[in-house]
ZADO-1210 file (C-alpha; in nm, 4 decimals, padded with zeros to 6 digits):
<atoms>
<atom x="03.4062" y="14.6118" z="08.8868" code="UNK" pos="1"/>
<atom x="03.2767" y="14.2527" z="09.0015" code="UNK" pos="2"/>
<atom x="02.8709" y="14.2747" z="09.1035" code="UNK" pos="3"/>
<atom x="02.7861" y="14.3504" z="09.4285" code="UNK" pos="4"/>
<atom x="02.6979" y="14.0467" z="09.6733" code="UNK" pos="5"/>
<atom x="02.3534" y="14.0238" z="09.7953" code="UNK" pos="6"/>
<atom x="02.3606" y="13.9869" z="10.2025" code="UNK" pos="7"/>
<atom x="02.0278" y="13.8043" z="10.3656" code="UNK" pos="8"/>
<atom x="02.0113" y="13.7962" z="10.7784" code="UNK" pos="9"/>
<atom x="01.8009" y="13.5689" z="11.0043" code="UNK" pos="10"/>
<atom x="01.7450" y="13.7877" z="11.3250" code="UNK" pos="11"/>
<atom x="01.7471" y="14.0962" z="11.4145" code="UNK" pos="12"/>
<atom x="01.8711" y="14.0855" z="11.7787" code="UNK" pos="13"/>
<atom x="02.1881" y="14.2538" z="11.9046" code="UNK" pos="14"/>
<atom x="02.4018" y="14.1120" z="11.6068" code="UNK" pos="15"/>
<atom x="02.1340" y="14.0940" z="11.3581" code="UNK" pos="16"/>
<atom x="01.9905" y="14.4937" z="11.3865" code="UNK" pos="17"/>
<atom x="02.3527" y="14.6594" z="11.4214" code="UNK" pos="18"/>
<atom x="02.5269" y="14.4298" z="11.1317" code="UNK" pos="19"/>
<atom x="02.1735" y="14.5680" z="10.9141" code="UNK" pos="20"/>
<atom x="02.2686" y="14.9500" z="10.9972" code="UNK" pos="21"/>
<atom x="02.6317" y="14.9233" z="10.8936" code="UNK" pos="22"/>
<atom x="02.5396" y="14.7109" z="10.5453" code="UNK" pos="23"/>
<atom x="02.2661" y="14.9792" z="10.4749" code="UNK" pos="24"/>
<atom x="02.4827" y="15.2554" z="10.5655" code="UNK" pos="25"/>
<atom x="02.7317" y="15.1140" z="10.2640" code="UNK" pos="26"/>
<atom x="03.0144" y="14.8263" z="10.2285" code="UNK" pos="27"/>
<atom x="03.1609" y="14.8485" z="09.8935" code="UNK" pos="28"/>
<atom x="03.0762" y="14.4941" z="09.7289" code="UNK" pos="29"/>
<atom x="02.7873" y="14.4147" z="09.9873" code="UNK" pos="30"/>
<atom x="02.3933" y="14.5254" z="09.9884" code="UNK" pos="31"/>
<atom x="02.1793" y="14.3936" z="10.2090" code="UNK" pos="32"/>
<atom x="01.8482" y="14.2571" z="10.0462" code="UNK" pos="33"/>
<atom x="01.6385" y="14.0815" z="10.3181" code="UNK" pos="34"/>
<atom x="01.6051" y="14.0209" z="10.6236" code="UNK" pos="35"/>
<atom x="01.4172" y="13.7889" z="10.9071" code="UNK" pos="36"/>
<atom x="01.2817" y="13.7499" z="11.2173" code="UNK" pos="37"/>
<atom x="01.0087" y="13.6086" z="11.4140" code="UNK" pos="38"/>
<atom x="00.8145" y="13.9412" z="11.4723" code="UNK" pos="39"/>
<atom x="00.7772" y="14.0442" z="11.1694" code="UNK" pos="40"/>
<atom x="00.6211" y="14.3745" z="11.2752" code="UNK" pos="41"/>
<atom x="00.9616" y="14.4523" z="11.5135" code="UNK" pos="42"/>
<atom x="01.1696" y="14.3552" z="11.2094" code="UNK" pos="43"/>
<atom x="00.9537" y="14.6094" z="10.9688" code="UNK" pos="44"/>
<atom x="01.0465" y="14.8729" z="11.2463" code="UNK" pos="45"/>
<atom x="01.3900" y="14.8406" z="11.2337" code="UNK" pos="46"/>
<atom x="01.4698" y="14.8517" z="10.9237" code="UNK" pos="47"/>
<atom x="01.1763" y="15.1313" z="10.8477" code="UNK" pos="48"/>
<atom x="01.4274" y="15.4116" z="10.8549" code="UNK" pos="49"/>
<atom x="01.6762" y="15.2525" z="10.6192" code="UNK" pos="50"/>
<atom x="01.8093" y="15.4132" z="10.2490" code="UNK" pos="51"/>
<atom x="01.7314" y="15.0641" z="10.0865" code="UNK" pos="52"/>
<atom x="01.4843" y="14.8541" z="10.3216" code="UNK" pos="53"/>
<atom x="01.5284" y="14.5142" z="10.2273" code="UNK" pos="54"/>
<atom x="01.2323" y="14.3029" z="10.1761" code="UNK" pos="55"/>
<atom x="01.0942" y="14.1074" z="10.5160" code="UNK" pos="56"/>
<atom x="01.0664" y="13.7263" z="10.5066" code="UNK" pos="57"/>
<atom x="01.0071" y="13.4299" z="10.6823" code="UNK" pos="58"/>
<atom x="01.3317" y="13.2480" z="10.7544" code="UNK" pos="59"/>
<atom x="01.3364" y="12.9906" z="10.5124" code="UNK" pos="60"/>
<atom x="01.3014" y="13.1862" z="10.2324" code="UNK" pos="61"/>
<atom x="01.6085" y="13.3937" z="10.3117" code="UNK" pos="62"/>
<atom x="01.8527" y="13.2069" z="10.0800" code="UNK" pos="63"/>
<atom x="01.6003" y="13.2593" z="09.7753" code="UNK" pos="64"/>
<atom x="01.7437" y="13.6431" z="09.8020" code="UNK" pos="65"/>
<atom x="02.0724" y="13.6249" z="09.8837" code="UNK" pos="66"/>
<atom x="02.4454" y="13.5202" z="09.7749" code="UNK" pos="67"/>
<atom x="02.5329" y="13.5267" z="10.1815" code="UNK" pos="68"/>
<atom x="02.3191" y="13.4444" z="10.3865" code="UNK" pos="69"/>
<atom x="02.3946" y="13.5321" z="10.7740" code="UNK" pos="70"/>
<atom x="02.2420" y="13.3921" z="11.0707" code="UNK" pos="71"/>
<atom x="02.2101" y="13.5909" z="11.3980" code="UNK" pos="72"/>
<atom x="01.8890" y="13.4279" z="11.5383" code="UNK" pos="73"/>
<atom x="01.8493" y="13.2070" z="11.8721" code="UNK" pos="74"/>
<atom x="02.0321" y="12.8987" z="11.8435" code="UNK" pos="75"/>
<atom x="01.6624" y="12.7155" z="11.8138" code="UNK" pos="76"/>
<atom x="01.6223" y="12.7849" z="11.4460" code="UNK" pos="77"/>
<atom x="01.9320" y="12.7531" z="11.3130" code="UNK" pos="78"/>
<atom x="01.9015" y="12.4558" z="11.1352" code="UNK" pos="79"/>
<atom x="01.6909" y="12.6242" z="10.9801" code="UNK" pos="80"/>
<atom x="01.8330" y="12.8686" z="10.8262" code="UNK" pos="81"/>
<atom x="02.1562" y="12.6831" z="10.7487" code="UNK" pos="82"/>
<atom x="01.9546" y="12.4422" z="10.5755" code="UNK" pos="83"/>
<atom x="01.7663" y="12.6567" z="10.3646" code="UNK" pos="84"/>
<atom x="02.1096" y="12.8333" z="10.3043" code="UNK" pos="85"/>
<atom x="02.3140" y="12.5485" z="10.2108" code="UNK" pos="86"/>
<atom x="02.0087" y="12.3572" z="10.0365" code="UNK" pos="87"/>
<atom x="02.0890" y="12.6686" z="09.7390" code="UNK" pos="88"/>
<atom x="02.4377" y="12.6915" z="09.7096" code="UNK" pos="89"/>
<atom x="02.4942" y="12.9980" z="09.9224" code="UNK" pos="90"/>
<atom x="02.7183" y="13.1652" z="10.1282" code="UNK" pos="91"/>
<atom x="02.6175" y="13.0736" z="10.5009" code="UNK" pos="92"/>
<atom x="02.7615" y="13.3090" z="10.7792" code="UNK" pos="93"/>
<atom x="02.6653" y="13.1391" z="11.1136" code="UNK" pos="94"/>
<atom x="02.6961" y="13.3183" z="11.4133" code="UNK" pos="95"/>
<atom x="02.5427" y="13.0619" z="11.6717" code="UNK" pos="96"/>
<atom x="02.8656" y="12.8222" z="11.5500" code="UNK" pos="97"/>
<atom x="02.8266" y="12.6290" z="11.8671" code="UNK" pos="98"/>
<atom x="02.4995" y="12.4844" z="11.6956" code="UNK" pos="99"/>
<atom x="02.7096" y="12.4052" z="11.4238" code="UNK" pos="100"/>
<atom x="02.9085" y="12.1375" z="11.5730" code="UNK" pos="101"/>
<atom x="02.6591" y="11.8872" z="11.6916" code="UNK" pos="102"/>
<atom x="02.5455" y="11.9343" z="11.3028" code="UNK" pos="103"/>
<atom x="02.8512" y="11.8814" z="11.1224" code="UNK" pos="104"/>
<atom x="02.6543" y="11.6930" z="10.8544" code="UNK" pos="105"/>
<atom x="02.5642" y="12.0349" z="10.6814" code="UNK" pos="106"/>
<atom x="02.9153" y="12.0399" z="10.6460" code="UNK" pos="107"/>
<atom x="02.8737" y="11.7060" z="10.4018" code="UNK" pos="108"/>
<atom x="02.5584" y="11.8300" z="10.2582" code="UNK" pos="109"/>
<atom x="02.7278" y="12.1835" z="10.1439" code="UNK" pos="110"/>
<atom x="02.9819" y="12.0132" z="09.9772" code="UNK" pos="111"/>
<atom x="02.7338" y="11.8410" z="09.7704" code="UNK" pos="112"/>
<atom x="02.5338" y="12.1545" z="09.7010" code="UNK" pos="113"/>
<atom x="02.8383" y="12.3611" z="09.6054" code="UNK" pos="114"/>
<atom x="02.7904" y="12.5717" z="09.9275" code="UNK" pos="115"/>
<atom x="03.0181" y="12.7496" z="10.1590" code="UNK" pos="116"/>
<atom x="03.0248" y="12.7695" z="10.5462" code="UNK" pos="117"/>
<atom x="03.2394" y="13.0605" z="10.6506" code="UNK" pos="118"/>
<atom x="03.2733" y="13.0577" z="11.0438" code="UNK" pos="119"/>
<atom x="03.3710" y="13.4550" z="11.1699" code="UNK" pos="120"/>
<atom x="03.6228" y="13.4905" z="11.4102" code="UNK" pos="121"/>
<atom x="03.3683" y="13.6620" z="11.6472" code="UNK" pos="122"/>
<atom x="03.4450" y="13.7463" z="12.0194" code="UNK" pos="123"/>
<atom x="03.7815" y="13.5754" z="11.9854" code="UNK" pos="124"/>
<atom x="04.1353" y="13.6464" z="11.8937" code="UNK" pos="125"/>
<atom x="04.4133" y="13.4827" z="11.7300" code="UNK" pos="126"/>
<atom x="04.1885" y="13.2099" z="11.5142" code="UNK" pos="127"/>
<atom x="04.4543" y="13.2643" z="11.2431" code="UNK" pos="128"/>
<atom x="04.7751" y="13.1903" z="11.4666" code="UNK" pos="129"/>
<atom x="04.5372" y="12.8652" z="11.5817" code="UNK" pos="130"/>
<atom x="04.4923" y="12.7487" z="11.2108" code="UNK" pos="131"/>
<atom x="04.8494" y="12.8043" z="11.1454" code="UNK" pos="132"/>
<atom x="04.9587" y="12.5930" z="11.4294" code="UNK" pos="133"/>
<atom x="04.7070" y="12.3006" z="11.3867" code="UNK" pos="134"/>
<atom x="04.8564" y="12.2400" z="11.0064" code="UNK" pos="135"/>
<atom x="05.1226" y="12.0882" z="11.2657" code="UNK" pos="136"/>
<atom x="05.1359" y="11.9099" z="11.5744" code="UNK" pos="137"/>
<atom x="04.9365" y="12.0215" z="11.8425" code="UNK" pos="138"/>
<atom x="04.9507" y="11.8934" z="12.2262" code="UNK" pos="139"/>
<atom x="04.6446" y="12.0561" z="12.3646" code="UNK" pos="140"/>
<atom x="04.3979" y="12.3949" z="12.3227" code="UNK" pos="141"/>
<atom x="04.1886" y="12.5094" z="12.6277" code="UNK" pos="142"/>
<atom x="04.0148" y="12.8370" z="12.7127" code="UNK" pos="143"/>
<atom x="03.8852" y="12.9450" z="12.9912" code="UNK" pos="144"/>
<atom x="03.5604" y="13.1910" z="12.9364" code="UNK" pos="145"/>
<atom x="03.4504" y="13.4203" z="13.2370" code="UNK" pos="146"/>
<atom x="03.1338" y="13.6148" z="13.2358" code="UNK" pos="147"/>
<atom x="02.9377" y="13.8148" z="13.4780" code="UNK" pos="148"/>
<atom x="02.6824" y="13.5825" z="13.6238" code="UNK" pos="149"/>
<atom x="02.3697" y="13.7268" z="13.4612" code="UNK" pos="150"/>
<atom x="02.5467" y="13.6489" z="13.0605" code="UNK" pos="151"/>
<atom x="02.4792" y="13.2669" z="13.1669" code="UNK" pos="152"/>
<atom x="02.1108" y="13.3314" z="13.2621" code="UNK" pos="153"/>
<atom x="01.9331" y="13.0513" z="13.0973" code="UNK" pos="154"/>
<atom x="02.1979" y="12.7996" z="13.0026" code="UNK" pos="155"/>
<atom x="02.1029" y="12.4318" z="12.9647" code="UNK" pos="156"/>
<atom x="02.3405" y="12.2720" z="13.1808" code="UNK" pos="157"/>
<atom x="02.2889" y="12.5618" z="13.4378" code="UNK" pos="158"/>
<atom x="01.9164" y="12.4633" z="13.4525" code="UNK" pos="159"/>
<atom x="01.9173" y="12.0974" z="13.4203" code="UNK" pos="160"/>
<atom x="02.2075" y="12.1376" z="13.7239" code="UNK" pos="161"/>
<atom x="02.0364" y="12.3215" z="13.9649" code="UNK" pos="162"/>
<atom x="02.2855" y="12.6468" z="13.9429" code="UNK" pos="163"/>
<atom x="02.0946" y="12.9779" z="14.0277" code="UNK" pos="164"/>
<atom x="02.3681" y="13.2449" z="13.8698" code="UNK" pos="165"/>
<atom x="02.2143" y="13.4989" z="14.0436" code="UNK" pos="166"/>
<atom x="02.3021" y="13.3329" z="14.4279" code="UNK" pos="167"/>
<atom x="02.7120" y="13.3548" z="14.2315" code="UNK" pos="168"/>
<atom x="02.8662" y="13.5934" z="14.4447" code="UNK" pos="169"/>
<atom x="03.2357" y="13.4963" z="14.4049" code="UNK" pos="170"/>
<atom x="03.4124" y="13.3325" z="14.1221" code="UNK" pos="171"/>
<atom x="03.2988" y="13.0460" z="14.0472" code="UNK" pos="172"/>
<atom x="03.3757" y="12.7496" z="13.7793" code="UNK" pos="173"/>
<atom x="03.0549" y="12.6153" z="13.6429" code="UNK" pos="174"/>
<atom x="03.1139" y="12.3774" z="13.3945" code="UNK" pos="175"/>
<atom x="03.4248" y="12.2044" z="13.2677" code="UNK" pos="176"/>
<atom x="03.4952" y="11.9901" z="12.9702" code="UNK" pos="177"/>
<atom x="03.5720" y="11.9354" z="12.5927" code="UNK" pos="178"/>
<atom x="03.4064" y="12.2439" z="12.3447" code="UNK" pos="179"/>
<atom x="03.1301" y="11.9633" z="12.2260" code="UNK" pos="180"/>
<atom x="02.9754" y="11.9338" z="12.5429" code="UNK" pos="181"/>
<atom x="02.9792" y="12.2987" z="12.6335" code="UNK" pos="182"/>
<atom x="02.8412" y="12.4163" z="12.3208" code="UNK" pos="183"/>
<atom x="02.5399" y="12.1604" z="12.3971" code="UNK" pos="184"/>
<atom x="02.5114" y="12.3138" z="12.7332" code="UNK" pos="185"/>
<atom x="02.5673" y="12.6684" z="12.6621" code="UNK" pos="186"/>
<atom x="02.4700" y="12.7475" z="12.3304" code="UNK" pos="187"/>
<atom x="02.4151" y="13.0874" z="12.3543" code="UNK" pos="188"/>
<atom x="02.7561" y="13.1554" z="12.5578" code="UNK" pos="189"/>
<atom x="03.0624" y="12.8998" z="12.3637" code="UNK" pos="190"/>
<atom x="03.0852" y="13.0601" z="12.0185" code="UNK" pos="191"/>
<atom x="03.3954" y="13.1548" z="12.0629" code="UNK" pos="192"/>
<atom x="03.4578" y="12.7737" z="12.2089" code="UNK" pos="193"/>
<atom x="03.3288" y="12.6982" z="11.9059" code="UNK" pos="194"/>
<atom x="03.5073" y="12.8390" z="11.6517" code="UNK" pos="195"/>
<atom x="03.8215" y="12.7811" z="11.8386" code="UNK" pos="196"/>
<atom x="03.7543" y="12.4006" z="11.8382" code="UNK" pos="197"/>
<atom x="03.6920" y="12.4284" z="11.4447" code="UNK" pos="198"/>
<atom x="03.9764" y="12.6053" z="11.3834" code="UNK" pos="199"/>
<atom x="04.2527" y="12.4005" z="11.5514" code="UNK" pos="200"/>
<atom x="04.1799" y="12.0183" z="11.6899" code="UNK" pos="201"/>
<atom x="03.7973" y="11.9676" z="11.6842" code="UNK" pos="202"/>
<atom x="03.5201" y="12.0224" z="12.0102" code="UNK" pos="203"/>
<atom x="03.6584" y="11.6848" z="12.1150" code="UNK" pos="204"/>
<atom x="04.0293" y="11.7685" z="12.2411" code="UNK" pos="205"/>
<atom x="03.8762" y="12.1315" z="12.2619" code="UNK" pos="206"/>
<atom x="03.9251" y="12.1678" z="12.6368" code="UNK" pos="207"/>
<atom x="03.6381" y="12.4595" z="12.8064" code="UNK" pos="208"/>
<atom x="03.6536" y="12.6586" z="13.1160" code="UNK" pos="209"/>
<atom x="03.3263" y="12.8410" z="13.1992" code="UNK" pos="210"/>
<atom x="03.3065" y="13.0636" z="13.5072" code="UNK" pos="211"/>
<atom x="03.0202" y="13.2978" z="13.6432" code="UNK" pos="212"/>
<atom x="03.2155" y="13.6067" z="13.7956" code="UNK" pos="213"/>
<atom x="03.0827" y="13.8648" z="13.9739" code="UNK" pos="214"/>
<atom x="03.4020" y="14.0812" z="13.9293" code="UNK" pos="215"/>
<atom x="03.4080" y="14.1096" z="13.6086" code="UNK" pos="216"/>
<atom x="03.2575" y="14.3574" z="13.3656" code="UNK" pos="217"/>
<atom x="03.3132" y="14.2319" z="13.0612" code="UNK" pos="218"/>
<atom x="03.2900" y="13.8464" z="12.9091" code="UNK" pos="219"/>
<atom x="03.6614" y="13.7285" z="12.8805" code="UNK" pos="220"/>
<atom x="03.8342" y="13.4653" z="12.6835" code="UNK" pos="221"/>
<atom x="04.1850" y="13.3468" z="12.7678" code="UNK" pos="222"/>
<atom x="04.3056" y="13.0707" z="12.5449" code="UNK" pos="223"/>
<atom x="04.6337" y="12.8237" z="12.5730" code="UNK" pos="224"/>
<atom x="04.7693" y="12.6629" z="12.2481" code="UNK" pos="225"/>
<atom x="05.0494" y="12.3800" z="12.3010" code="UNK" pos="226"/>
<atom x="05.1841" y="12.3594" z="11.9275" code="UNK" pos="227"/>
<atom x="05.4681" y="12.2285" z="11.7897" code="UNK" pos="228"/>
<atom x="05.5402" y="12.5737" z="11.6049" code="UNK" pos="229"/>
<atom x="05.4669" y="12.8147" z="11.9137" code="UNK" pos="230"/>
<atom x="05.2978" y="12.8481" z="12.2653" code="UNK" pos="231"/>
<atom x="05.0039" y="13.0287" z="12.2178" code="UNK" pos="232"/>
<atom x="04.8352" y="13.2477" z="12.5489" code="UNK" pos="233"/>
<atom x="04.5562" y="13.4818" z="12.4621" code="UNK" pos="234"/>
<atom x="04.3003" y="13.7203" z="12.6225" code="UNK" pos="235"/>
<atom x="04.0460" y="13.9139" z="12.4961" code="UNK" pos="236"/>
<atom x="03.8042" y="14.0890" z="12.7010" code="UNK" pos="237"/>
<atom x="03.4649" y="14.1553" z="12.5628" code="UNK" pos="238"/>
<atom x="03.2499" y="14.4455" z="12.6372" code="UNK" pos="239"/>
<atom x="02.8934" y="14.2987" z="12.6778" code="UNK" pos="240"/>
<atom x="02.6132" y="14.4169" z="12.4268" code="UNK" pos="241"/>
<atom x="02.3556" y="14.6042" z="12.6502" code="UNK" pos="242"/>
<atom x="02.0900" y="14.4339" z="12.4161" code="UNK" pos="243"/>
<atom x="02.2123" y="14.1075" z="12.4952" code="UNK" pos="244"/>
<atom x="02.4942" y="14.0697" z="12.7477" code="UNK" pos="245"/>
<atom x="02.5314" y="13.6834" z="12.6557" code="UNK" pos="246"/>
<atom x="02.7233" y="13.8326" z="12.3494" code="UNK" pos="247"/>
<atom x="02.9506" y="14.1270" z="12.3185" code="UNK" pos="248"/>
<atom x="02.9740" y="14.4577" z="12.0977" code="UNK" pos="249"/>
<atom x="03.2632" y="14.2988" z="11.8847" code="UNK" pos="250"/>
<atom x="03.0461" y="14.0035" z="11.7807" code="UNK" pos="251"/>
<atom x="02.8661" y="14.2294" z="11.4634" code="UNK" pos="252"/>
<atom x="03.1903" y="14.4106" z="11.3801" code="UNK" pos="253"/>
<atom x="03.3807" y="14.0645" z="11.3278" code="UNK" pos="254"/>
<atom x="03.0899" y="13.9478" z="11.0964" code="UNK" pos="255"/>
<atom x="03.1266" y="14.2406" z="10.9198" code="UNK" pos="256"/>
<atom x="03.4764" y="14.2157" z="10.8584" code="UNK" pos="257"/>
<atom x="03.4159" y="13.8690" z="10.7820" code="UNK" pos="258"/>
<atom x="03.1541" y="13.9818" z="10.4969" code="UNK" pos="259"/>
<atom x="03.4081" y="14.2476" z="10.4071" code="UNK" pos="260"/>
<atom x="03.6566" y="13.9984" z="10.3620" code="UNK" pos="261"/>
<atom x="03.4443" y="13.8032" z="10.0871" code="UNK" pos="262"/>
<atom x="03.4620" y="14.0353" z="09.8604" code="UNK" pos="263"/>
<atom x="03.7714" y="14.2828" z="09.9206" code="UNK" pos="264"/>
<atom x="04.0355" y="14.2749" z="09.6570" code="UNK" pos="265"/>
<atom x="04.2973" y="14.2986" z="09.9557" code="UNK" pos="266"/>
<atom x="04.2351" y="14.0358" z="10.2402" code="UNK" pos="267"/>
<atom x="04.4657" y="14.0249" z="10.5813" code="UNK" pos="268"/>
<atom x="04.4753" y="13.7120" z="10.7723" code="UNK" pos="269"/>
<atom x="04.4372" y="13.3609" z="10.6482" code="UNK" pos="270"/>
</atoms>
């Protein structure tokens, strides 16, 4: 039987705390071995009830106890976990990917350091079927995200625009333009734009829809592929964490099954 894998997180928000309870509750291959935050005392509580706490750290020092190292912190220290991560080789699970793409040099700099950067499908659907089209030709990829007008509290571009989401009381298209751009301007709110841009023709053809609806209830993705090999239309609708409503419930699970999925002797999906 091949050694278990040793599983660090940075954060212990909505994705961070519940992707901690399902590693310490048991994944064949996986144990989870440290974790951080930046309250340190919040972090001992959470995981103070555990079968195996694993050991509290500062976030750079995550990698120095892990094979994988996960980030689910605030988009503001990312680079510095990924750095730390890639810097030793490891394993680095992001799931703030729309930091990743202004930062594709860590790309460059894994490959030098014999690291890997494994992007999880999160809230979105169909990133395989995406891949598999974009080894062709591929005319165009937009999506079109929709969120209850309190899951965009706090966005950049909101702020620097002058856009109170809480005065939204229809429909209403917000921002519009290529996955780079809205990843800069929403970066807790375009993973999925993200990762969909990543995984087909790059943030710069990426086209991005983002509207603040009052009628919906849950954050909703609908994407469009124009492929050579197939027409792609997609929609996923998200139930919002009650943590965190600028992410949804399905976020953790997908990083789990993405961690599952690095060690499993059966793998579905590309």
């Amino acid at each position: 039987m091949a050694a278990e894998m040793k599983v660090a997180i940075g954060g212990l928000g909505a994705i961070g705390a519940h992707l901690a309870r399902a590693l310490d509750a048991g994944v064949q291959g996986l144990r989870l071995t440290a974790v951080a935050a930046r309250d340190q005392e919040k972090a001992k509580r959470t995981i103070a009830g555990f079968r195996a706490p694993p050991a509290v750290v500062a976030l750079p020092e995550l990698a120095e106890h892990a094979d994988i190292v996960v980030e689910a912190a605030p988009a503001a220290v990312f680079e510095q976990i990924a750095e730390s991560a890639i810097a030793h080789g490891r394993i680095f699970v992001p799931s703030s990917v729309g930091a990743l793409l202004p930062r594709m040099h860590l790309v460059d700099r894994a490959r030098e350091t014999g690291a890997r950067i494994v992007v999880p499908t999160g809230a979105l659907l169909g990133l395989d079927a995406v891949r598999a089209a974009a080894e062709g030709e591929v005319e165009s990829v937009t999506i079109e995200t929709r969120k209850p007008p309190r899951g965009l509290e706090g966005a950049p571009y909101l702020i620097e625009n002058g856009i109170d989401v809480f005065a939204i009381t229809e429909p209403r298209i917000v921002f519009k333009g290529n996955a780079f751009d809205a990843a800069r301007g929403f970066p807790a709110n375009v993973n999925v734009a993200a990762a969909l841009a990543l995984a087909g023709i790059g943030p710069e053809r990426t086209q991005v829809e983002i509207w603040g609806d009052p009628t919906v209830t849950r954050n909703t993705h609908t994407i469009k592929v124009e492929a050579a090999a197939a027409r792609l239309t997609m929609t996923i609708e998200n139930v919002p964490s009650e943590e965190n409503p600028r992410t949804g419930r399905i976020t953790p699970l997908s990083i789990l099954a993405c961690l599952r999925g690095l060690t499993s002797t059966l793998k579905v999906g590309s």
